[in-house]
C-alpha positions in Angstrom: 10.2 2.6 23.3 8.8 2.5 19.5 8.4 -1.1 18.7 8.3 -1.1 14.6 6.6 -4.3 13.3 7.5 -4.1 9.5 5.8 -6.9 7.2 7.5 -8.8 4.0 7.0 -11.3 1.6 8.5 -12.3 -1.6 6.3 -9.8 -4.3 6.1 -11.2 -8.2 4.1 -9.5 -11.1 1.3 -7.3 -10.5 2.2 -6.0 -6.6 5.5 -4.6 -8.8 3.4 -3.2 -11.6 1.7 -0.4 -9.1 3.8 2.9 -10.2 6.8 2.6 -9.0 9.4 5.5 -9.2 13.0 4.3 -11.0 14.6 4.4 -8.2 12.5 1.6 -6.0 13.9 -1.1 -4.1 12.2 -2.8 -1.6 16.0 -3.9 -0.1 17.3 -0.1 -0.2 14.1 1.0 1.3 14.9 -1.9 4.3 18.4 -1.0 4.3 17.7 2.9 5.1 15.1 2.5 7.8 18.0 0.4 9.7 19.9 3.1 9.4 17.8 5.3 11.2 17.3 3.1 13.6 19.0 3.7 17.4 18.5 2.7 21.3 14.9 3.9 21.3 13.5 1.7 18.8 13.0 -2.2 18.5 12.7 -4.0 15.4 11.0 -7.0 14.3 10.2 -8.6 10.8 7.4 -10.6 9.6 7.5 -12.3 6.7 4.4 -14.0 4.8 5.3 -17.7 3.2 2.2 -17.8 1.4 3.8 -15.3 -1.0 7.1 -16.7 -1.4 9.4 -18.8 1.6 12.0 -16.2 3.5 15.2 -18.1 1.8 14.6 -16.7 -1.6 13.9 -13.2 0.5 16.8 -10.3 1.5 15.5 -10.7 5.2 16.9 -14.5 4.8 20.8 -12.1 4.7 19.9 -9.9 7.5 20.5 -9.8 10.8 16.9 -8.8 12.3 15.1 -10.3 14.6 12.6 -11.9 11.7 9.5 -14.6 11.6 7.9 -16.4 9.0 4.2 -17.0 9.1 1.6 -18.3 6.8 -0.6 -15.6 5.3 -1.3 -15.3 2.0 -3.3 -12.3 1.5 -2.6 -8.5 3.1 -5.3 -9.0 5.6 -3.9 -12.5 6.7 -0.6 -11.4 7.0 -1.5 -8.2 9.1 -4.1 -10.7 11.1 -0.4 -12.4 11.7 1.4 -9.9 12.9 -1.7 -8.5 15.0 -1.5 -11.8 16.9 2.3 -12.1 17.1 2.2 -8.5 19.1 -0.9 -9.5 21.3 1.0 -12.3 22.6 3.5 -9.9 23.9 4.1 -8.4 27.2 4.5 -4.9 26.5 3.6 -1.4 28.9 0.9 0.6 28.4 3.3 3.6 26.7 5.0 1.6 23.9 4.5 3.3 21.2 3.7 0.1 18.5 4.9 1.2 14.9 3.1 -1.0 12.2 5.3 -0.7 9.1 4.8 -1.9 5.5 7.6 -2.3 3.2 7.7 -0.1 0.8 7.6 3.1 2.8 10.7 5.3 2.8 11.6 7.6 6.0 13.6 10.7 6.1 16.3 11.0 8.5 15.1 12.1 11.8 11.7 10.8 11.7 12.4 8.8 15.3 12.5 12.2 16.8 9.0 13.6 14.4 7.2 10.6 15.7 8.6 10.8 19.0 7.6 14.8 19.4 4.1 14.1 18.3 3.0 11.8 21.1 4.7 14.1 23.4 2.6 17.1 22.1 -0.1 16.4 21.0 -1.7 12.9 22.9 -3.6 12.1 19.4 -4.8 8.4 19.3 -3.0 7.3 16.4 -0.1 8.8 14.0 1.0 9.1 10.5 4.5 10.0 9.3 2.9 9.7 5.8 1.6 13.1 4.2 -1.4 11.6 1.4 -1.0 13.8 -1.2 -4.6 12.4 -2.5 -6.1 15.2 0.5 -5.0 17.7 -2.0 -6.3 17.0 -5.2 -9.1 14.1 -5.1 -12.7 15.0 -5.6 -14.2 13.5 -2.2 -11.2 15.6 -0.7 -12.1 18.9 -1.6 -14.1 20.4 1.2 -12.0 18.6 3.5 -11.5 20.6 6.4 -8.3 19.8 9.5 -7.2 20.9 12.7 -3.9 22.0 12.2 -1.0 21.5 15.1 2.2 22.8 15.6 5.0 21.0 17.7 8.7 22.0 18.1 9.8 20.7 14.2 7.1 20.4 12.0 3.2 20.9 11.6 0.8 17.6 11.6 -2.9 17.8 10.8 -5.8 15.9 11.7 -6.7 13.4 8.6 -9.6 11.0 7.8 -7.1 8.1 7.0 -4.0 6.2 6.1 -2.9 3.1 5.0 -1.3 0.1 7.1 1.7 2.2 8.3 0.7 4.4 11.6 1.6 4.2 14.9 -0.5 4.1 18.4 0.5 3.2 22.0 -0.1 -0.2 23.4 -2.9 1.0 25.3 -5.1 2.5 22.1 -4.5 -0.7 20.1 -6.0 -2.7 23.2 -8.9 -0.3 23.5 -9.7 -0.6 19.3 -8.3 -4.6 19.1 -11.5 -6.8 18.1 -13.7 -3.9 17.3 -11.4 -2.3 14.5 -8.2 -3.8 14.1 -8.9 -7.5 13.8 -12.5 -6.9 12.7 -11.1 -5.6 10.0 -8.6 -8.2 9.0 -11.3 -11.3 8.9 -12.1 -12.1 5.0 -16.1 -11.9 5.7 -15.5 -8.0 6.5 -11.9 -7.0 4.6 -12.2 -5.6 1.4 -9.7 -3.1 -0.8 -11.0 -0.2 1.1 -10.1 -1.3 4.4 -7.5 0.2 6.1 -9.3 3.3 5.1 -12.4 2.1 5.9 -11.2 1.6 9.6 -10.3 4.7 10.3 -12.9 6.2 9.3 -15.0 4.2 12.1 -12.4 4.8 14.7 -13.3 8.5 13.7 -17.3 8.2 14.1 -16.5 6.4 17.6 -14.4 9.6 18.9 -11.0 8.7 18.0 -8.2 10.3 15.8 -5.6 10.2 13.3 -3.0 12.9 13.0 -0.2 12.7 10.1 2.7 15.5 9.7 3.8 18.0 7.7 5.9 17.3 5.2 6.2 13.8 5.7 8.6 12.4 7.1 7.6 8.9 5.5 6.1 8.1 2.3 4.8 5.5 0.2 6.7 4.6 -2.5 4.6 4.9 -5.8 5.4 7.5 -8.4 2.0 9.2 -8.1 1.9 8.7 -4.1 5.2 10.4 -2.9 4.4 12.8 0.0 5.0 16.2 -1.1 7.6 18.9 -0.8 10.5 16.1 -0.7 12.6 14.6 -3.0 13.0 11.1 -2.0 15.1 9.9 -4.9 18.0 11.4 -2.9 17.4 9.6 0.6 
């Protein structure tokens, strides 16, 4: 089972100012990952009222299992939905799918995800190709394992952002030491999510992500390569 834990709030000014492609809709973006959607995944919203109340929100139309909690911050509202899902009685093999809302999937990308934990038994996933590991500066002497399963490639990476996926189990065995350290305001700064893996890294874990991407993040210089996602 992939439990997806996807989280919301009402964005005004600058969060809307980042790059965004013409194309961009936050409600689109929604309305294609339920698409994709079938028996093997379950789906659960969480919405932050300290950026707006859900009634003013397109979740408020949608028929999602869907929470509002106070938050206020990205941190605060990932501390919230870290909670939520510690408070749940799942097995050791779920497959938890953290999910922010303005990442795009292709078709298909059940079965991607799905075919990486059966091949390769990494610690943590990323649908999302970066194209920053090709061009930046800090990047270029990067070196990765590559892997190939039955569809697609995936490499080993140094990061992501707030959208991966991990079994129940790894998130237990990382919880206060990486995932909610990270999410208290005396230790969170822009950084990091990146920051974070980075440590899981230096303590012998991993991050794999595949390639192409089967997801991206939606800002015009950001767009996971090889794909054009204007058409999904």
């Amino acid at each position: 089972m992939i439990r997806i834990f996807q989280r919301h709030c009402n964005y005004r000014g600058y969060p809307e100012n980042k790059g965004r492609p013409g194309w961009f809709d936050r409600e689109r973006i929604f309305d294609s990952l339920m698409e994709s959607l079938d028996e093997r995944v379950e789906y659960t919203a969480i919405h932050d009222s300290g950026r707006g109340v859900i009634e003013d929100h397109f979740l408020n139309n949608k028929n999602v299992t869907k929470f509002s909690m106070l938050g206020g911050s990205d941190s605060k509202s990932l501390l919230n939905m870290f909670n939520y899902i510690s408070e749940q009685n799942y097995a050791d093999d779920d497959i938890i799918y953290l999910v922010e809302d303005d990442y795009l999937h292709k078709p298909g990308w059940i079965d991607v995800m799905l075919e990486g934990f059966d091949y390769i038994g990494a610690d943590y996933y990323t649908l999302y190709d970066h194209p920053d590991k090709y061009y930046l500066p800090m990047y270029e002497n990067l070196q990765s394992k590559l892997i190939i399963t039955k569809s697609v490639h995936w490499r080993t990476t140094p990061s992501t952002c707030n959208t991966y996926a991990a079994k129940w189990k790894t998130f237990k065995k990382h919880w206060d030491k990486h995932h909610i350290y990270w999410c208290k305001s005396e230790n969170t700064h822009d950084g990091y999510d990146h920051t974070k893996f980075l440590k899981l890294w230096e303590e012998g874990s991993n991050l794999v992500s595949c390639i192409p991407g089967y997801a991206t993040h939606v800002e015009t210089n950001m767009l996971s390569p090889l794909t054009d996602w204007s058409i999904l």
